[in-house]
N, C-alpha and C positions, 0 to 999 in steps of 0.2 A: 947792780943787777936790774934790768927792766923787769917789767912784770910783767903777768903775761896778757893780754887784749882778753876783757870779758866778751862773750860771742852769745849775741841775745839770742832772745826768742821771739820768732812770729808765730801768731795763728792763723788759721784759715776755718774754712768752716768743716774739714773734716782731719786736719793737719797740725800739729808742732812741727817749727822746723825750730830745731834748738841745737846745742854742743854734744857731740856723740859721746858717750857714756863705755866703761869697759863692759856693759850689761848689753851695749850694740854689735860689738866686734863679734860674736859668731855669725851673724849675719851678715855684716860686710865679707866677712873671712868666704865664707860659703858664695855668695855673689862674684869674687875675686878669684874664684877657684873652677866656678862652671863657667865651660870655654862659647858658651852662646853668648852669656850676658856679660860677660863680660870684654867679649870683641870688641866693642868700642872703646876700649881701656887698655887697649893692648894685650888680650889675650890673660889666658888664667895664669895663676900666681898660687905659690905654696904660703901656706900660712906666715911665716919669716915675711914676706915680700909683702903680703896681706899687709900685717901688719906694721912696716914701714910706711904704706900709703892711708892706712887708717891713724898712724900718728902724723902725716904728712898731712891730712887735715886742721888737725890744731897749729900745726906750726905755720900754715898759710895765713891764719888768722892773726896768731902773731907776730908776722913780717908785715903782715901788708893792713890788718884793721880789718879785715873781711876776708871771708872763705866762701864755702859749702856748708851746709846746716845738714846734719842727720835729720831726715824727715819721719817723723812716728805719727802712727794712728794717733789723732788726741781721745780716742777713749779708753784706746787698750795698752798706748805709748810702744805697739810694736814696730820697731825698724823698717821701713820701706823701704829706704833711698835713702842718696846723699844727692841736694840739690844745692847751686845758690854760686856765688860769684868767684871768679877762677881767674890767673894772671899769673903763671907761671914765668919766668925770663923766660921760654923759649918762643913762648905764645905773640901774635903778634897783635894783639890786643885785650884787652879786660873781655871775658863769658863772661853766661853763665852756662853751667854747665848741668847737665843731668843723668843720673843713673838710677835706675831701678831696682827693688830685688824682684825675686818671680811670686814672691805673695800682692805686689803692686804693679804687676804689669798687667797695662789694659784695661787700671780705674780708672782712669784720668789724674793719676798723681802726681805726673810728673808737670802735667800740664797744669794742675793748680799750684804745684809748689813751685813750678817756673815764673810763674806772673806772680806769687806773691816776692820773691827773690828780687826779680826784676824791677817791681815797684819800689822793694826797701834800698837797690839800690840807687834808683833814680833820686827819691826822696830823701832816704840819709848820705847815702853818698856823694851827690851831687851829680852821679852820671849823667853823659846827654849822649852816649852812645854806647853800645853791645851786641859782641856776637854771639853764636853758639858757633862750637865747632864740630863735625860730623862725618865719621869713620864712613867712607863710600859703600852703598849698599845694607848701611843702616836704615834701611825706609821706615821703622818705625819715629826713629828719631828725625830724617829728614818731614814727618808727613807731622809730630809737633812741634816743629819750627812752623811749620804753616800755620798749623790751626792757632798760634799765639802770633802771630800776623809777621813774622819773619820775613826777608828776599832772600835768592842768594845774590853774594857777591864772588868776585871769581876764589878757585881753590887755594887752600893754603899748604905749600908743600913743605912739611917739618922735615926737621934733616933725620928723627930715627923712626917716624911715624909714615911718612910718605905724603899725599896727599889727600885733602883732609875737605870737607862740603866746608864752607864758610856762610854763615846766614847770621843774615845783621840784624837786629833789633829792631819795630819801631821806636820813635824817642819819646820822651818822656809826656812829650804834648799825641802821639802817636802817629807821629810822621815817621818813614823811614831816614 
């Protein structure tokens, strides 16, 4: 039996981004359920389905050595988001990827826990390239791909998603 991939902890200066906890999951559940926030995710989902994508975190981690990190307050350790690197087979390249809930939309969370994700995996990972991928008419998401110095590159069309904003990374030195 393999074991399963320990999934660190970064901080930031107002952030943990750590391993989601069963203490997380009403709040993913809740996020995964209202059909605003979670448009970029494919639309709301019943708890059942919640929950397959809230253990679909852990198990990214241990396929691949790296995921998404539940991000929490570091003072109050309340759930915000789920931020951090993503590479699904269907994807046509390593994110990272970001979501919000609605107690963290509009602090700049997602935009500090993307550049710290982004760093850890330049750094531990050895990355020298990443996209973020984004649901058309997401302008929140397309407008923090900018402000974390993103381009686009042309769309990527998923065969059950459709297509999708594709915005590359600068690299690690911060070139695109």
């Amino acid at each position: 039996m393999t074991a399963l991939h320990k999934i660190p902890t970064l901080t930031t200066e107002r952030l943990v981004l750590r391993a989601p906890t069963m203490a997380d999951f009403p709040a993913w559940a809740a996020f995964r359920a209202d059909p605003v926030r979670s448009a970029g995710v494919g639309g709301p989902h019943g708890v059942g389905d919640a929950w397959e994508k809230f253990a679909e975190i852990i198990g990214h981690w241990h396929f691949h050595g790296f995921g998404r990190f539940l991000v929490a307050d570091k003072s109050t350790d309340e759930p915000l988001g789920v931020v951090g690197p993503f590479h699904p087979p269907d994807w046509p390249e390593p994110e990272i990827a970001w979501s919000v809930f609605a107690a963290a939309e509009g602090k700049g969370v997602a935009f500090e826990a993307a550049l710290a994700s982004r760093r850890w995996a330049y750094e531990t990972l050895g990355w020298t390239t990443v996209i973020s991928m984004v649901m058309p008419g997401n302008t929140r998401s397309s407008k923090l791909a900018e402000r974390i110095g993103c381009t686009r590159d042309p769309d990527y069309v998923h065969e059950d998603m459709g297509a999708m904003e594709c915005w590359r990374h600068p690299g690690p030195g911060g070139a695109s």
